[in-house]
C-alpha positions in Angstrom: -37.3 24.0 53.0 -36.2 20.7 54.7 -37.2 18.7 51.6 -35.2 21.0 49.3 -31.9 20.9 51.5 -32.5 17.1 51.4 -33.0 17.1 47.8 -29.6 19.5 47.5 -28.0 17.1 50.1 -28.9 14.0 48.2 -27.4 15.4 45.0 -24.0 16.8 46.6 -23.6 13.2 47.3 -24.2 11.9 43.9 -21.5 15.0 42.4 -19.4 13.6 44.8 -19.6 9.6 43.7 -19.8 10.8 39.8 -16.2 12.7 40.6 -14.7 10.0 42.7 -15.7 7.1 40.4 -15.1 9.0 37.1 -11.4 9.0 37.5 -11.6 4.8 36.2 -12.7 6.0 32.8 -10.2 9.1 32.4 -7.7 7.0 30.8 -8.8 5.1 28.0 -5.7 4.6 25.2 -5.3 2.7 22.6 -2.1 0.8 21.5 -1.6 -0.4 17.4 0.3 -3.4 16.4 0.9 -4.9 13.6 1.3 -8.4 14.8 -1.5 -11.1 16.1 -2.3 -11.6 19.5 -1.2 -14.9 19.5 2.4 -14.3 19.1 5.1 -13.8 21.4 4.6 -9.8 21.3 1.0 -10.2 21.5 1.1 -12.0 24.8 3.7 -9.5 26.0 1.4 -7.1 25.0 -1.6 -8.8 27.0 0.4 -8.4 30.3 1.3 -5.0 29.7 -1.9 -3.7 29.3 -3.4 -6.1 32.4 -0.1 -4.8 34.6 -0.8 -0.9 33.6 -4.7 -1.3 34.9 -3.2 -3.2 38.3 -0.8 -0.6 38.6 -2.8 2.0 38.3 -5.8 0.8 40.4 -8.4 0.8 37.3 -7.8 4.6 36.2 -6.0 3.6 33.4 -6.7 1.0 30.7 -4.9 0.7 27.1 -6.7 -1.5 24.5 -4.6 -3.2 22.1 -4.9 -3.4 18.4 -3.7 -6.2 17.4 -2.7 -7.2 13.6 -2.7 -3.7 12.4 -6.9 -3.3 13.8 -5.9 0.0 12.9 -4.0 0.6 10.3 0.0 -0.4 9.0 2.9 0.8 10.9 2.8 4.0 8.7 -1.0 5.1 9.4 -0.2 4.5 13.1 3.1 6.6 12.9 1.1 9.4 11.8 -2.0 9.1 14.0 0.4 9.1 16.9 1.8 12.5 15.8 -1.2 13.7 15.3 -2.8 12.4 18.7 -5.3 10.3 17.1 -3.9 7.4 18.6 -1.9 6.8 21.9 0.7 4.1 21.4 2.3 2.2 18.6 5.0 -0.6 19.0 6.8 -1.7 16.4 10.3 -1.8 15.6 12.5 1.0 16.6 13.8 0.8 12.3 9.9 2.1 11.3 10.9 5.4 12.7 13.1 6.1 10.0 9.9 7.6 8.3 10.2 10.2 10.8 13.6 10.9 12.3 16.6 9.6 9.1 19.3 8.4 11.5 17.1 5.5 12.4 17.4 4.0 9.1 21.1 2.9 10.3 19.4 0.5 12.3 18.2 -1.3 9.2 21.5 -1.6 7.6 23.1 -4.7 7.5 25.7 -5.2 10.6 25.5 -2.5 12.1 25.9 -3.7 15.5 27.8 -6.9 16.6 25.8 -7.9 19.2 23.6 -7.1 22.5 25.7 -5.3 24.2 27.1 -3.3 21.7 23.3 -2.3 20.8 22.8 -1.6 24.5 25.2 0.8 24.6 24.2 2.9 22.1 20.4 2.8 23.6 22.6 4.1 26.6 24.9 6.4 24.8 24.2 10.8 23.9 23.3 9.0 19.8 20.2 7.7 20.8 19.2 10.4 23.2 19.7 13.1 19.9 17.6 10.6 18.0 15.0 10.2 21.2 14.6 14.3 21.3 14.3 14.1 17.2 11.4 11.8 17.2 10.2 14.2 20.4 9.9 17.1 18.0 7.2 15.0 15.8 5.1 14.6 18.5 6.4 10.7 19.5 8.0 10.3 23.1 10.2 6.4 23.0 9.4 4.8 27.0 10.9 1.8 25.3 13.9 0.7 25.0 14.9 3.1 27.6 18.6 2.3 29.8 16.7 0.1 32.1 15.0 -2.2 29.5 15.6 -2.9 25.4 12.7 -5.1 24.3 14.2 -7.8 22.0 12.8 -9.4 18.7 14.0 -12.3 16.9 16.2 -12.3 18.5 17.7 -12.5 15.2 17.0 -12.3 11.5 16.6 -14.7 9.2 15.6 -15.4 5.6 13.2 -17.9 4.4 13.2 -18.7 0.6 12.0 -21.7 -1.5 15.4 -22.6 -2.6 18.6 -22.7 0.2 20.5 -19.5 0.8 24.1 -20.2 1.4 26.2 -17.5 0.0 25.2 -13.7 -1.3 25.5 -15.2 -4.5 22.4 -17.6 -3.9 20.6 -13.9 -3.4 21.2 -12.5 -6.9 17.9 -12.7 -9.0 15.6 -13.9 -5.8 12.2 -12.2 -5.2 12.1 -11.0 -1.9 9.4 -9.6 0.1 9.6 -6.4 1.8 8.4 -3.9 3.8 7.8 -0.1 2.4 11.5 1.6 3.3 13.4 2.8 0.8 16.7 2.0 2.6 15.2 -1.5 2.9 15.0 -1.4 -1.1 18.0 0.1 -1.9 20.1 -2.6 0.5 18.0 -6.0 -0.7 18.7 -4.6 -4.3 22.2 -3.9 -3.6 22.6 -7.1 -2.1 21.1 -8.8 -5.8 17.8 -9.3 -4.6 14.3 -8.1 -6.0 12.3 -6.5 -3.8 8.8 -6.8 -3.7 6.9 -4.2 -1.2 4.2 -6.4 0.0 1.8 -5.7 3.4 3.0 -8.5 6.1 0.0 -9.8 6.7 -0.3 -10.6 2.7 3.0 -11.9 2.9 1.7 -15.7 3.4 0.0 -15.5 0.1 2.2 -13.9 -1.7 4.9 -16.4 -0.7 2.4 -19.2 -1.9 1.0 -18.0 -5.1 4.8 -17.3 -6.5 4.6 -13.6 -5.9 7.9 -13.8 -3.7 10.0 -16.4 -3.2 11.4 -15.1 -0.3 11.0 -13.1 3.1 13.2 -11.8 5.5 12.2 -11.3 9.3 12.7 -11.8 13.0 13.1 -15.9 13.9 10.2 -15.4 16.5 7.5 -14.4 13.6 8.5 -17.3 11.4 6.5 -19.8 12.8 3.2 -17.8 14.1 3.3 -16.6 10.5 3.4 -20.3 8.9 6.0 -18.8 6.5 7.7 -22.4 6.7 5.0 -24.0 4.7 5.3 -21.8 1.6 9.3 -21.3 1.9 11.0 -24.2 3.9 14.7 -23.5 3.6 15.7 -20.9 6.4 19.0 -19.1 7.0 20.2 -17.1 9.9 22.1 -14.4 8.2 22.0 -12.1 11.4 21.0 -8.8 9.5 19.9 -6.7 12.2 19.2 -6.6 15.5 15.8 -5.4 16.8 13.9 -4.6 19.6 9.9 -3.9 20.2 9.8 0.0 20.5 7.0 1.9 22.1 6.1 5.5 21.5 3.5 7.6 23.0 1.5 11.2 21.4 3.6 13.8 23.1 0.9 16.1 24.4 -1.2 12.6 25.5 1.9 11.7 27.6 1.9 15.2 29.2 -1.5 14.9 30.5 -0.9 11.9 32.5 -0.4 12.4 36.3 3.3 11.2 36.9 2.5 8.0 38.9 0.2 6.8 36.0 3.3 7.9 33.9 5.6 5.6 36.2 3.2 2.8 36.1 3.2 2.9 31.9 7.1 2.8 32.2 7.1 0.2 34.9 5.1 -2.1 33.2 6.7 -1.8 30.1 10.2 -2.7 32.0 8.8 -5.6 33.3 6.7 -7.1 30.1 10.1 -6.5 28.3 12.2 -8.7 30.6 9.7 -11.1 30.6 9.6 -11.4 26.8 13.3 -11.5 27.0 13.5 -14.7 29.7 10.8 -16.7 26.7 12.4 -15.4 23.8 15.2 -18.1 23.3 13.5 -20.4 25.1 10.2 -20.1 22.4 12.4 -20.1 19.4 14.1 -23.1 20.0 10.9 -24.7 20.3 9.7 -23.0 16.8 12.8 -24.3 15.1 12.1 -27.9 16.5 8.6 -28.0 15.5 9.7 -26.4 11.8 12.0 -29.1 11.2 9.4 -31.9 12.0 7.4 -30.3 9.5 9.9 -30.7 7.1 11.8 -27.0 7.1 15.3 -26.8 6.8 17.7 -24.7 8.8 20.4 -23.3 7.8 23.2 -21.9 9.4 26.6 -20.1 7.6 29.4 -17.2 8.5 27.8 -14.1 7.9 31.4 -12.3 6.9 30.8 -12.8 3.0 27.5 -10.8 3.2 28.8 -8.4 5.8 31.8 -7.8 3.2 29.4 -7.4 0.3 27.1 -4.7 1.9 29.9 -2.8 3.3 30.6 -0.2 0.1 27.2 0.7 0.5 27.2 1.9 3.9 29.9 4.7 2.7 27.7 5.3 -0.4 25.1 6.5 2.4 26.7 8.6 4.4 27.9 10.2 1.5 24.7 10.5 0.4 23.2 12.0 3.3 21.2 8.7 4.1 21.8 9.0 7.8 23.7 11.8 9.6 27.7 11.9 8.2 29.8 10.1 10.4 27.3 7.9 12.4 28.6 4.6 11.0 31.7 5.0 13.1 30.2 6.7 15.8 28.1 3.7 16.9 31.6 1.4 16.2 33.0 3.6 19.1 31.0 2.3 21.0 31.6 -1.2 21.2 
């Protein structure tokens, strides 16, 4: 009898360490990106997962996938509806697949700065568009009023031949991304777009495909787009920021203080990013020009003038909710 209530004893004890230790493998996400580890987002990225395991003593850890390890931006908008993956980040624009108001943010000057852009992460629009995205299953942490995660931290187009004017745009093959607002601006704007995947875009750019891409001024040089189309100009398009979305009923079954932690970090790898950003891009455009780029700067107003018609075609249209376009002008 003693050796049996020993035996019993013994494995009470073991229960109790399988229970107590379990808890550091409860949590195991995964986070998709589309970019490489190696860029600015990637590193931020690095820290945010290393904070979130700090913060949360080991019971949580979030892998990251970087340069779309598991899929585009569109496969990972779906698995995170469907719960098959945790966390995306990409920017807050890719969301227009799921929620129409977002495609605003892709239109051309929409937004004259920072802190106009801030107050609309701040303002009753972007909560409506925050409870939108909520009802397919995606719940934004980031940008949140405490924290807007910037990229660029503006646009630019590179192209094999200088761009100086919206006419220098009429005819030019320009790589894209898949949105049909995308399209339907760069076309309007007497482009051609070309859908292309970004991490084709290199080779595309070299081989003749394109002749031209546009994107943040941060991706320019990890991408080596420089080498294939020298001449870059800031045209300001849009402004961006690194947005982060969770599977609804996954976010729910976090205890609150792991919850907090996730948020936390995210706060802090976002401010972070921020303090390097200008600092890193300067530094890009230095080491562009030594290899023989070109940058360009011009006034924006003759391309915000062209595009403008357009943004009343859309609302009337239905493109994004009626009225929006001057909604998010209030604000300013």
């Amino acid at each position: 009898m003693k050796r049996v209530l020993t035996v019993l004893a013994v494995a009470a004890v073991m229960c109790l360490f399988v229970v107590q230790t379990g808890g550091a493998a409860d949590y195991k996400w995964r986070l998709g990106t589309i970019m490489p580890q190696s860029s600015l987002i990637g590193e931020g990225l690095q820290k945010f997962a290393k904070s979130v395991e700090e913060k949360t003593g080991g019971r949580m850890t979030i892998q990251v996938g970087y340069s779309s390890a598991y899929g585009n931006y569109s496969d990972y908008l779906k698995a995170v509806s469907m719960g098959s993956l945790e966390m995306m980040i990409e920017d807050i624009g890719s969301w227009e697949q799921l929620n129409k108001n977002l495609k605003i943010c892709r239109f051309l000057y929409v937004f004259s700065g920072w802190d106009h852009y801030n107050k609309w992460i701040a303002s009753p629009l972007f909560a409506k568009e925050k409870e939108t995205l909520a009802e397919k299953n995606h719940v934004v942490l980031i940008p949140n009023e405490k924290a807007v995660w910037k990229r660029g931290p503006y646009r630019v187009i590179l192209s094999k031949k200088p761009v100086f004017t919206p006419q220098d745009l009429e005819g030019l093959k320009l790589r894209l991304y898949e949105s049909e607002t995308a399209k339907r601006i760069w076309t309007f704007m007497g482009t051609k777009p070309v859908v292309i995947a970004w991490g084709e875009a290199y080779l595309a750019l070299k081989q003749g495909m394109v002749e031209a891409i546009t994107t943040p001024m941060s991706q320019t040089f990890d991408m080596k787009f420089h080498e294939v189309a020298p001449y870059i100009t800031q045209l300001n398009q849009f402004l961006q920021n690194n947005t982060v979305t969770v599977n609804k009923q996954k976010w729910a079954s976090l205890p609150t203080d792991i919850q907090e932690a996730i948020v936390e970090a995210l706060n802090e790898t976002a401010m972070w990013s921020n303090s390097e950003l200008d600092g890193r891009v300067e530094g890009d455009i230095q080491q562009m020009l030594s290899d023989g780029a070109a940058f360009i700067r011009v006034s924006t107003d003759p391309f915000q003038e062209k595009i403008r018609p357009l943004a009343l075609e859309f609302e009337e249209e239905g493109v994004w909710e009626k009225g929006l376009f001057e909604k998010i002008q209030e604000l300013k």
